[in-house]
C-alpha positions as a Markdown table, in Angstrom:
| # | Residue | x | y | z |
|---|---|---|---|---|
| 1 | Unk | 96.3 | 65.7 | 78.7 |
| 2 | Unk | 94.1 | 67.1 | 81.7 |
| 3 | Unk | 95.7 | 70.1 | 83.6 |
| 4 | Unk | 94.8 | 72.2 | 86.3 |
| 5 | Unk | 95.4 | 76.4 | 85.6 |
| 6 | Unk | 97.3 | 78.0 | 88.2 |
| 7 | Unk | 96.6 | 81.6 | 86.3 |
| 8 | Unk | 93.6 | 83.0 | 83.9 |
| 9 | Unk | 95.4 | 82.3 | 80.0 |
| 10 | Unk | 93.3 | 83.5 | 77.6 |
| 11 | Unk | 91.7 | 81.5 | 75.3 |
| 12 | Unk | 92.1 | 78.3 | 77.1 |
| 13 | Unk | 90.4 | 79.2 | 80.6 |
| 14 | Unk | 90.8 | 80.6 | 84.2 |
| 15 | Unk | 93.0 | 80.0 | 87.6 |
| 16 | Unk | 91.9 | 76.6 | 88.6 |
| 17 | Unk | 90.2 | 75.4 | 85.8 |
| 18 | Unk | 90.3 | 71.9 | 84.9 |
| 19 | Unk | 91.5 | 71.8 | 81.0 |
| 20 | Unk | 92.6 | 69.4 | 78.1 |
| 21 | Unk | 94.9 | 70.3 | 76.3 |
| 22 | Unk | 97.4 | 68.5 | 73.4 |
| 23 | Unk | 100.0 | 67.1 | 75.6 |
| 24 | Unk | 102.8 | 69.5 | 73.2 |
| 25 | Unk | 101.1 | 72.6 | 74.6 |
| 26 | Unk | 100.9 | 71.3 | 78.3 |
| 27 | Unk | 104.3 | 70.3 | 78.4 |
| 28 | Unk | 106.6 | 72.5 | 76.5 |
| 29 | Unk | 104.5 | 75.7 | 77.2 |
| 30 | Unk | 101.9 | 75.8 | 80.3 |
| 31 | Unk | 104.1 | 73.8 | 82.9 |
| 32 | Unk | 107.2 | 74.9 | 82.4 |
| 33 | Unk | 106.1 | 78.5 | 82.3 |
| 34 | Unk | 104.2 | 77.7 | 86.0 |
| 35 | Unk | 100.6 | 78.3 | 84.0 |
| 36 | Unk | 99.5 | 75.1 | 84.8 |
| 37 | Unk | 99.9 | 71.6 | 86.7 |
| 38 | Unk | 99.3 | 68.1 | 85.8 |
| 39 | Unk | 95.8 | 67.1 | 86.8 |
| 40 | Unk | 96.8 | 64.4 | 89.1 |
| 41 | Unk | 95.0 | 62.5 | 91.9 |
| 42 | Unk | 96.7 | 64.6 | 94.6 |
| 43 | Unk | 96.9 | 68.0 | 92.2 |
| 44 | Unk | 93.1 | 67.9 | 91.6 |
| 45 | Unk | 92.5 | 67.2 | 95.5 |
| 46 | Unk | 94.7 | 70.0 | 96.7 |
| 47 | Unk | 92.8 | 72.3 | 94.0 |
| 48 | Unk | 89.8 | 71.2 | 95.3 |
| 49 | Unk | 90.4 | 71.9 | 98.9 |
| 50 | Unk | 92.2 | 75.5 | 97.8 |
| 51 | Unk | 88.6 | 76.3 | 95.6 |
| 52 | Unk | 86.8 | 75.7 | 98.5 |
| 53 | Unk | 88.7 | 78.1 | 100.4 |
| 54 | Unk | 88.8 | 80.4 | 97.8 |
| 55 | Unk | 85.3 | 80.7 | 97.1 |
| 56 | Unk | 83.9 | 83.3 | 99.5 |
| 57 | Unk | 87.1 | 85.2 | 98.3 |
| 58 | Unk | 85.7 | 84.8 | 94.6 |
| 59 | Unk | 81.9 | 85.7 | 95.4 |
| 60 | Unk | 83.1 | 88.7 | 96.4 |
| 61 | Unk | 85.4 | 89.5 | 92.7 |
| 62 | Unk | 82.2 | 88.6 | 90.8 |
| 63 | Unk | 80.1 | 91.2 | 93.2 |
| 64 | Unk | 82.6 | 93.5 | 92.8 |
| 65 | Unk | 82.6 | 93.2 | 88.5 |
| 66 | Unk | 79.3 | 93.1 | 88.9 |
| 67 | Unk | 78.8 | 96.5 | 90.7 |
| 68 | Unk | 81.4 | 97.6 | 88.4 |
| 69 | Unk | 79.5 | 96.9 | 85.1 |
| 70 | Unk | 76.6 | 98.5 | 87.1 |
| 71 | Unk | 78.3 | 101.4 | 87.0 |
| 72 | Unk | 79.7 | 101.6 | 83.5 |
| 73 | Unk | 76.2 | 100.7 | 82.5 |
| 74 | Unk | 75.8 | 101.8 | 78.7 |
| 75 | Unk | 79.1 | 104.4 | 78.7 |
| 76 | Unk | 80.1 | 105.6 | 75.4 |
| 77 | Unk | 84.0 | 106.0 | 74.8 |
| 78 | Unk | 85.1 | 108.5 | 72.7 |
| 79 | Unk | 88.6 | 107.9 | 71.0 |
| 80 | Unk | 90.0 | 110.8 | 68.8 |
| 81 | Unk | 92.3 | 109.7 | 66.2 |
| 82 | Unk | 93.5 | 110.7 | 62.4 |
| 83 | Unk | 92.1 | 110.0 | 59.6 |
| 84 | Unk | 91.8 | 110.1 | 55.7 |
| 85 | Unk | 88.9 | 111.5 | 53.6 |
| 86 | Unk | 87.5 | 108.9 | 52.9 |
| 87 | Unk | 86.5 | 107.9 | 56.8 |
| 88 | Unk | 89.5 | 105.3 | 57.4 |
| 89 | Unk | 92.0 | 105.9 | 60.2 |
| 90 | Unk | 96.1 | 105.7 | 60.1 |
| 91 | Unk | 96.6 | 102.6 | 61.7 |
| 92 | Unk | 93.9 | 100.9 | 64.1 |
| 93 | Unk | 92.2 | 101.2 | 67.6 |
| 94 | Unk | 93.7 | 99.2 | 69.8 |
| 95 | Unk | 92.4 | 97.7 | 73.6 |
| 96 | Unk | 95.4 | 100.0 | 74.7 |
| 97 | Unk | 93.5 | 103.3 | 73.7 |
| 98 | Unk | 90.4 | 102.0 | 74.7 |
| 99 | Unk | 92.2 | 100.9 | 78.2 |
| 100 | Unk | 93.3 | 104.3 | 78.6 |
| 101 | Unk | 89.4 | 106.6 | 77.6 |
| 102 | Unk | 88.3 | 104.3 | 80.2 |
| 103 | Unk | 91.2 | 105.2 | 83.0 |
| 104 | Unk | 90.5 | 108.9 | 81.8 |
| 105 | Unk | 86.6 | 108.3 | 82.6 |
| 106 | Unk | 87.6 | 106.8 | 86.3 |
| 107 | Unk | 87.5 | 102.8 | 84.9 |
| 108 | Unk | 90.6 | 101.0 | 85.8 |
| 109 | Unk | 90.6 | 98.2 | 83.6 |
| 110 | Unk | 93.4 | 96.3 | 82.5 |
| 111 | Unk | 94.1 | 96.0 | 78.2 |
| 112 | Unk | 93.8 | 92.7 | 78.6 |
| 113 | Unk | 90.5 | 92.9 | 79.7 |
| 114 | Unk | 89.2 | 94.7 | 76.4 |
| 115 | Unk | 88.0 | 92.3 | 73.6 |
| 116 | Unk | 87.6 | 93.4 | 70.4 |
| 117 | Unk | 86.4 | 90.9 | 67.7 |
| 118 | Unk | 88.7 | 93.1 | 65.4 |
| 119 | Unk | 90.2 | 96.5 | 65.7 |
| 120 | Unk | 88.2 | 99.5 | 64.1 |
| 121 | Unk | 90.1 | 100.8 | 61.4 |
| 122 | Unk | 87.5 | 103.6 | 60.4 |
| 123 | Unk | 85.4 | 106.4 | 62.0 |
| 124 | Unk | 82.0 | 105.3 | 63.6 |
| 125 | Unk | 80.9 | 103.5 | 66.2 |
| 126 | Unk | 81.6 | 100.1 | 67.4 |
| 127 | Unk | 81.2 | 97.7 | 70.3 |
| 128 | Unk | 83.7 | 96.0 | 72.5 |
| 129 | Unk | 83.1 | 93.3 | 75.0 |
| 130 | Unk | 85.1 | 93.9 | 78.5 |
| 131 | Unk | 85.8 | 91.1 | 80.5 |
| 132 | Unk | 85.5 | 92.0 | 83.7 |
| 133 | Unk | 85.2 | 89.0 | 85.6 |
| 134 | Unk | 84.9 | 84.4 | 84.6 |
| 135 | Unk | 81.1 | 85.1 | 84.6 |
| 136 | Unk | 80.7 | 88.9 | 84.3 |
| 137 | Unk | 80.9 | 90.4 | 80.6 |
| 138 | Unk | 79.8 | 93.6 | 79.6 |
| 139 | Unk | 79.4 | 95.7 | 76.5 |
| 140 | Unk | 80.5 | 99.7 | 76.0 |
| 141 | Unk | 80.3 | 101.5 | 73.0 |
| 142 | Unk | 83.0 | 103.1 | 71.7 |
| 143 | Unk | 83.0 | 106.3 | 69.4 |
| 144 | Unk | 86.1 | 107.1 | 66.8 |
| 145 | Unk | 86.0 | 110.3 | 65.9 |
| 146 | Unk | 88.6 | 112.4 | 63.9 |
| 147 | Unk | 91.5 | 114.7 | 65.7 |
């Protein structure tokens, strides 16, 4: 089943995006919930026409994330958290308490936007992937330390 995104869902793809998907998934979950529309003759020409129209607005968000992972450049987080002896932390870092070092360092970007392969669960340093933009990724460093 081809549809056409009307929002970003992650892990499939972003706002008008041209997608297969198993028919179960389209029709139970993405159209129902206004994700996505069928990708019919008349949906994909009205997508079409609305990409068009949207691309000078959308040169401008990838300048803007690109500007933006200009100025993050190769920023080190630090995250303070508890830990055993032995170097392993209570719990995890999460893209929440990554989210939030980065709002304290002047960097407003969403939790959503913070990929991490899989959460650190020691002290040390690690990378995570922010995804700042459909074509724009960039990497930070991120430093767990003990409270």
């Amino acid at each position: 089943m081809e549809i056409i995104l009307k929002q970003d869902v992650q892990g499939l793809g972003y706002k008008n995006d041209l997608v297969k998907v198993k028919a179960g998934y389209g029709r139970n979950y993405l159209i129902p919930n206004d994700l996505a529309v069928l990708a019919t003759a008349s949906n994909k020409k009205m997508f079409e026409e609305n990409v068009k129209q949207a691309a000078h607005k959308a040169a401008k968000l990838k300048q803007d994330a690109e500007a933006l992972a200009q100025k993050i450049g190769e920023l080190t987080v630090e995250i303070k958290t508890k830990a055993g002896e032995t170097g392993k932390i209570f719990g995890a870092v999460t893209s929440l308490q990554i989210s939030d070092a980065l709002k304290a360092k002047g960097f407003d970007i969403e939790r959503k936007r913070v990929l991490l392969k899989e959460s650190p669960k020691e002290l040390g340093t690690f990378k995570v992937t922010l995804d700042l933009h459909k074509e724009v990724k960039h990497e930070i460093s991120i430093k767990v330390t003990e409270e």
